[in-house]
C-alpha positions in Angstrom: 0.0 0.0 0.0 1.0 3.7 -0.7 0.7 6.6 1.0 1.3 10.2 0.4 3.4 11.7 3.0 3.8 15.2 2.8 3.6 15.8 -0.6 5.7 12.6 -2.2 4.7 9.0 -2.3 5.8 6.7 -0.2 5.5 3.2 0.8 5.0 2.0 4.0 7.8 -0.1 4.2 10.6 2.1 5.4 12.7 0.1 3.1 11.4 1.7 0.2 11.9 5.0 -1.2 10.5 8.2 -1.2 11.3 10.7 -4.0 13.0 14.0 -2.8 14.9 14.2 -6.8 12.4 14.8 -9.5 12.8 11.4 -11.5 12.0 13.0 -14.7 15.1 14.7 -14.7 18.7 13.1 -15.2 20.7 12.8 -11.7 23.5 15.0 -12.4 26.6 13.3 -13.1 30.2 14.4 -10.9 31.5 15.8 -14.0 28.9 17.4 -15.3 28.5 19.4 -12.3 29.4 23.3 -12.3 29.7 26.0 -9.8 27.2 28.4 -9.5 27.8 31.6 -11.5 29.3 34.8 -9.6 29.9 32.3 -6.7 32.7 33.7 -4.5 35.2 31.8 -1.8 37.6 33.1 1.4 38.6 31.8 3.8 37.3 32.9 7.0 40.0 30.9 9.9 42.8 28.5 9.5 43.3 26.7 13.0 46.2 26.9 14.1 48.6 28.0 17.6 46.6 26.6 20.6 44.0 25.0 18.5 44.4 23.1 16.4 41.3 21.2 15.8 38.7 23.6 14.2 34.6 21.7 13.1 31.0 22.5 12.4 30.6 25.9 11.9 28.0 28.1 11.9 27.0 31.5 10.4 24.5 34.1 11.6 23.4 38.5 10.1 23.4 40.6 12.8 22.4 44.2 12.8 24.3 44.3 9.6 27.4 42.2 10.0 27.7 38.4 9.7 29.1 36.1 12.4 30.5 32.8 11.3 31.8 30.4 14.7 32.7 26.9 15.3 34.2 24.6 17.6 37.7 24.1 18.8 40.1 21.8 20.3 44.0 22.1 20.8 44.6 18.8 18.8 41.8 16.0 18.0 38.1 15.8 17.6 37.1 16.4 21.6 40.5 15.8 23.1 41.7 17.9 26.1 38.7 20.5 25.8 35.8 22.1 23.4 35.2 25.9 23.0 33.3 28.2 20.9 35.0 30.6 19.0 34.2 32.6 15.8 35.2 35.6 14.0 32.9 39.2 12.8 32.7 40.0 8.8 31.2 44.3 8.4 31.9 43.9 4.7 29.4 40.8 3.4 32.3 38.0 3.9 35.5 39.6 2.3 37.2 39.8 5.7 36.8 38.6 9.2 37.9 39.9 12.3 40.1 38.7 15.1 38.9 35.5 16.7 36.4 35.8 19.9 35.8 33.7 22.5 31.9 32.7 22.5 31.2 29.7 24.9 33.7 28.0 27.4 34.2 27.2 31.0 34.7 30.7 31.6 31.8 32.0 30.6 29.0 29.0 31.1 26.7 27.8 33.6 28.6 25.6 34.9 31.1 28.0 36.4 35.3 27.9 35.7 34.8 23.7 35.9 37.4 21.6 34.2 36.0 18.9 31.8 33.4 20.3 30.5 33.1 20.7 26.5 31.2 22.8 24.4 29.8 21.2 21.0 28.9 22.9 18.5 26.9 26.0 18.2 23.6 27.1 16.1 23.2 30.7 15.7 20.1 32.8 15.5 19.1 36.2 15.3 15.8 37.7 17.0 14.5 40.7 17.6 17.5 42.4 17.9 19.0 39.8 20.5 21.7 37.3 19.0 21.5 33.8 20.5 23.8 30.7 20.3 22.4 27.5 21.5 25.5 24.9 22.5 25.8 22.0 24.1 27.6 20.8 27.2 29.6 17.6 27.3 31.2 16.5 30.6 33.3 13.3 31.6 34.4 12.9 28.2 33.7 13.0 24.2 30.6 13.0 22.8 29.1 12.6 26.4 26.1 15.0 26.3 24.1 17.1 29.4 22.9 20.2 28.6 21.4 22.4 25.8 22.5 25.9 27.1 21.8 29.4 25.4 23.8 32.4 25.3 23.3 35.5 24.5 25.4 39.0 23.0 25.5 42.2 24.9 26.0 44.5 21.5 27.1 47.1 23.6 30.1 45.2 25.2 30.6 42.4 23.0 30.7 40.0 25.9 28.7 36.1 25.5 27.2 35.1 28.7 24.7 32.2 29.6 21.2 32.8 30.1 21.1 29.1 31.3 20.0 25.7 30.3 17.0 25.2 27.7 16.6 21.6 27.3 18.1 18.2 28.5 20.4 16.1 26.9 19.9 18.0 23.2 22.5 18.5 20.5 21.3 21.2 18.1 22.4 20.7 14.5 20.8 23.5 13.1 19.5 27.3 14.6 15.7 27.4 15.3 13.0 27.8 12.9 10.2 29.4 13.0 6.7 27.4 12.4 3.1 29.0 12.3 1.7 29.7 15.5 4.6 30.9 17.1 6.8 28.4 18.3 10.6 27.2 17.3 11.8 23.9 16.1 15.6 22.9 16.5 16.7 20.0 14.8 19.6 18.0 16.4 19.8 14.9 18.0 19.7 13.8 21.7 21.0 11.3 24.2 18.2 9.0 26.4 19.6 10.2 29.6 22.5 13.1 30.3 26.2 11.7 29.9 25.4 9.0 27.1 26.3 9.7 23.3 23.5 11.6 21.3 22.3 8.8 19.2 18.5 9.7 18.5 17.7 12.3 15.9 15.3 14.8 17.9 13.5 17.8 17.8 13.0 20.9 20.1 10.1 22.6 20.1 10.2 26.3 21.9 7.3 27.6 23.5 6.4 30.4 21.6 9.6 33.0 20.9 10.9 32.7 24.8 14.4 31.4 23.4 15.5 31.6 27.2 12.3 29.5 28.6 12.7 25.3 28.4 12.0 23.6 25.4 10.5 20.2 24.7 12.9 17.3 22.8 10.9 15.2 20.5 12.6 11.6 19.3 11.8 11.3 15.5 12.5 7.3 16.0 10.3 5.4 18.3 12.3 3.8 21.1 15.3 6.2 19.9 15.4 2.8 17.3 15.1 1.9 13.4 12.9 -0.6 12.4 15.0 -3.1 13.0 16.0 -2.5 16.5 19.3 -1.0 15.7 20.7 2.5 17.1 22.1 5.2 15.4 25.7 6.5 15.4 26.1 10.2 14.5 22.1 10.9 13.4 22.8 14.7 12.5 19.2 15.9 11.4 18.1 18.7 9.6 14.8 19.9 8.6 12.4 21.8 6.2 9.5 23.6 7.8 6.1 24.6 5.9 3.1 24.8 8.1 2.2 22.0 10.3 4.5 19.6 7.8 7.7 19.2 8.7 10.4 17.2 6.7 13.4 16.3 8.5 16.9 14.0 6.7 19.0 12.3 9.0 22.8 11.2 8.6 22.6 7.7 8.8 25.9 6.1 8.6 24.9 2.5 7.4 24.1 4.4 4.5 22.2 6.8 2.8 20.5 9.1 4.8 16.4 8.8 6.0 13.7 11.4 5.7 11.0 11.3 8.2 7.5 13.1 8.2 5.5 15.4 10.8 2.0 16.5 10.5 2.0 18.3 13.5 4.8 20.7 14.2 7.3 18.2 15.0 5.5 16.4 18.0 5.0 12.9 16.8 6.8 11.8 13.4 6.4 8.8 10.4 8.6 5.9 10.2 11.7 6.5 8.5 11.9 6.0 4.8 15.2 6.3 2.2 15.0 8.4 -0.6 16.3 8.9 -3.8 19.3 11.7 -3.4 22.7 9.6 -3.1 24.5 11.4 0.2 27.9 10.6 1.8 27.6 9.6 5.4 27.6 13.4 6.4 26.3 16.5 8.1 23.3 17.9 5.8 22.1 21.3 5.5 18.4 22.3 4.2 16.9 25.2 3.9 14.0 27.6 1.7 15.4 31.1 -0.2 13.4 33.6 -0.4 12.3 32.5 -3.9 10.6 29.7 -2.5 13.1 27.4 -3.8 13.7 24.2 -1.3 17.6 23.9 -1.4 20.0 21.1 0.4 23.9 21.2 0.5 25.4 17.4 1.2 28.4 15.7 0.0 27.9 14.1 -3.1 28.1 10.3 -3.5 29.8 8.8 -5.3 33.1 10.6 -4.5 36.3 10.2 -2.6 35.5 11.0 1.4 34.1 14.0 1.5 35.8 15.6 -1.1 33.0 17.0 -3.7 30.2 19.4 -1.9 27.2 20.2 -3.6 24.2 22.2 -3.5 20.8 20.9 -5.3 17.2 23.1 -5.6 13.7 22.6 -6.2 11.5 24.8 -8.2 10.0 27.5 -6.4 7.0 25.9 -4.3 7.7 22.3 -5.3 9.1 20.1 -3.4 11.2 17.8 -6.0 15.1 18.9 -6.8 15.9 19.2 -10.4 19.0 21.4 -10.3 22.4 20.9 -8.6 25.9 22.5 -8.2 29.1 22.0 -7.3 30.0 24.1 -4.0 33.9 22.7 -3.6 35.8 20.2 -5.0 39.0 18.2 -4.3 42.1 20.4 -3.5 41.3 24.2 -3.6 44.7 26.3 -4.7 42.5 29.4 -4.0 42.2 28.6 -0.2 45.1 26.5 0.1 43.0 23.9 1.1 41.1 20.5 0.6 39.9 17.9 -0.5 37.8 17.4 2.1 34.7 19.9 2.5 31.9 19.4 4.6 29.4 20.1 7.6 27.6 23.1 5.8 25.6 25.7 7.3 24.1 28.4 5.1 21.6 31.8 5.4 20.4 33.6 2.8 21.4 37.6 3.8 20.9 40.7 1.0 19.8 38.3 -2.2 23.4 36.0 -1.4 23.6 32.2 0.3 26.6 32.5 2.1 27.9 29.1 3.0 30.6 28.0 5.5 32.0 24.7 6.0 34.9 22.7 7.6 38.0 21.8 5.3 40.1 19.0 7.0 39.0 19.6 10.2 41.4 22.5 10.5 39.5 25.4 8.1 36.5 27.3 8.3 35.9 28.5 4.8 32.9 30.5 3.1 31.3 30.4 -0.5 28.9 33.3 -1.2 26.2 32.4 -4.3 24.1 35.0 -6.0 20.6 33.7 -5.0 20.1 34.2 -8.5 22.2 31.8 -9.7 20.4 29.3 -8.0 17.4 29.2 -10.3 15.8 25.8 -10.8 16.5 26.6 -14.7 19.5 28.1 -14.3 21.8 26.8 -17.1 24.7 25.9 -15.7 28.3 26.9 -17.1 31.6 25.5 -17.0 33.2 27.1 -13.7 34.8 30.3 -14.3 32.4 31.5 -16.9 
C-alpha cells in the first residue's frame, strides 16, 4: 500500500523510497557538475597555535554584520577540551575579524569547571537579540548534558549564559520558526544526560521565549530503526512549511532517511530512504526567499568527503531538479582540501553565504548569487 506523505509517495515499508529528486530529470553526473555563477570563496579561519582542531561551523546576520563560529580543540576531535570561538565580517564576507571567544568554561553555567566541553553552536538572530544554543559535554567526548543558550550584549561584545534550555539535546541547526509561534531545533539527543546523542530529535520552543525550556521530540520510536538497531552520528536537519515538517537524518549505514510530521514536529512517520545519493555526512536544508527548497550534502559517489554540492527545487515544489558544485578536491585558491563538509548556510541581502569545515582544520565561506540558483539556471563550465 502507498501513502502520500507530505507531498511525495511513499511506501509503508521504510525500506522503500521516497522521491526528494524529480525522477523526470537526469541525476546530475560528478563531471557534469558546475559551480554556481558569480559564486565567491575566502577563507574565514585557518586553526592553528593553541588550536588546532577547528569543526561544524555556523554562520548568523546581525544588525548588519555576519558572524561565522565553530568549535575548537588544541589537537583532535574532543581531546583535552571544546570551545566556541568565531570571527565578525562588516563587509558581506571579504574579511573577518580577530577570533572571539563565545562559549567555554569561563563563561558558562557551569562556572570555571574543568572537563566540560562545548559542542557545536547554532546561531540565531531575533528581535535584535543574538543567540547561540550549544551543548555541554562533561566526563568525556561525545558525552552530552545540557542544551544551554547564550546570548550577545552589542554594547560590550561580551557572550554570557542565560542558562540551560533543554536536557540532553545537541542542536544541528539554529531554530526555525513554524506557524503559531513556536521554534523547532533540529539535532539529535541522548536517552539520559552523559550517554552519546544517538536519537535524531527535535525541540520545540514555547512560543519566541528562546531563554524558557523547550520540549525534545525523538523522531524514532524507542530512539530505534525498524530493525531495533541504534544510530551513530544521526545529525538531522529539517524543512519547515506549516504544520508539515520534513526532517533528513545522517545515517551512517548508508544513505540518509527522511521522516514526516503533520504536527509541528511532536509525533513523526517511520523513516523511509530516498532517492538523493548522500555521503555519510552532516546535511544542510533550507527555503530562499524564492521559494526554492535547497539542500547542501556531499555528493556520493566521490572520494571521502571531497565533492560538496548544492541541489534546488523549483520555487514551491518540493522535488530537486538542479544541482551544483560548491567545492571540489584540492582548492589552490584557499590552500585547502579535499575534504569539505558540515555546511551551514543563510540567505542575507539576495546571497547564500555558505561556511563549511575543510580538513577539520579550516573554516571556509562560499557566497552564491541567489540568482544563480534558479531551478533553470543553465549551468556553465566554472569560471564563466
Amino acid at each position: 500500500m502507498f501513502v502520500s506523505v507530505a507531498g511525495v509517495t511513499a511506501a509503508e515499508n521504510p525500506s522503500d523510497r521516497v522521491s526528494l529528486w524529480d525522477e523526470r530529470v537526469p541525476y546530475p553526473s560528478r563531471e557534469s557538475l558546475s559551480h554556481p555563477r558569480s559564486a565567491t570563496d575566502v577563507m574565514v579561519h585557518r586553526a592553528s597555535g593553541k588550536y588546532n582542531f577547528l569543526h561544524d561551523a555556523n554562520i548568523v546576520a546581525h544588525k548588519g554584520k555576519l558572524l561565522a563560529a565553530w568549535y575548537n580543540c588544541p589537537r583532535g576531535e574532543m581531546v583535552g577540551e571544546s570551545v566556541i570561538r568565531g570571527r565578525w565580517s562588516t563587509d558581506r564576507g571579504q574579511t573577518w575579524s580577530d577570533v572571539e571567544v563565545i562559549a567555554d568554561r569561563h563563561n558558562g553555567h557551569w562556572g570555571d569547571q574543568k572537563g566540560i566541553m562545548y559542542v557545536p553552536i547554532a546561531l540565531r538572530s531575533y528581535r535584535g537579540t543574538l543567540y547561540g544554543f550549544v551543548t555541554n559535554m562533561k566526563h568525556g567526548p561525545d558525552l552530552v548534558h545540557k542544551c544551554e543558550v547564550f546570548a550577545l550584549d552589542d554594547q560590550t561584545g561580551a557572550w554570557a549564559s542565560r542558562g540551560f534550555i533543554a536536557g540532553p539535546f545537541l542542536p544541528n541547526c539554529p531554530p526555525k520558526a513554524m506557524e503559531g509561534g513556536n521554534f523547532i531545533m533540529a539535532g539529535r539527543m541522548a536517552e539520559t544526560p552523559g550517554q552519546k546523542p544517538r536519537i535524531p530529535a527535535v525541540a520545540v520552543s514555547t512560543g519566541d521565549e528562546f531563554t524558557k525550556p523547550w520540549t525534545v521530540h525523538s523522531l524514532l520510536p524507542q530512539g530505534k530503526l525498524p530493525d531495533g538497531r541504534t544510530m551513530t552520528c544521526p545529525e538531522t536537519t529539517v524543512f519547515v512549511e506549516g504544520k508539515e515538517i520534513t526532517a533528513l537524518i545522517r545515517h551512517t549505514a548508508g544513505n540518509s532517511l527522511v521522516v514526516f510530521s503533520h504536527d509541528f514536529g511532536r509525533s513523526w512517520s517511520k523513516p523511509h530512504r530516498h532517492n538523493i545519493p548522500m555521503k555519510n555526512s552532516k546535511i544542510w536544508a533550507g527555503r530562499l526567499s524564492t521559494g526554492q527548497r535547497y539542500l547542501i550534502f556531499n555528493y556520493h559517489p566521490a572520494d571521502g568527503r571531497d565533492l560538496l554540492v548544492v541541489t534546488v527545487t523549483a520555487p514551491g515544489e518540493k522535488l530537486f531538479s538542479r544541482m551544483w558544485k560548491i567545492r571540489e578536491g584540492y582548492c589552490e585558491a584557499l590552500e585547502a582540501g579535499p575534504q569539505w563538509s558540515y555546511p551551514c548556510a543563510i540567505e542575507y541581502e539576495s546571497k547564500l553565504y555558505v561556511v563549511y569545515t575543510s580538513e577539520k582544520h579550516h573554516c571556509a565561506l562560499t557566497t552564491i548569487p541567489v540568482a544563480s540558483l534558479a531551478a533553470d539556471q543553465h549551468q556553465v563550465p566554472a569560471g564563466q
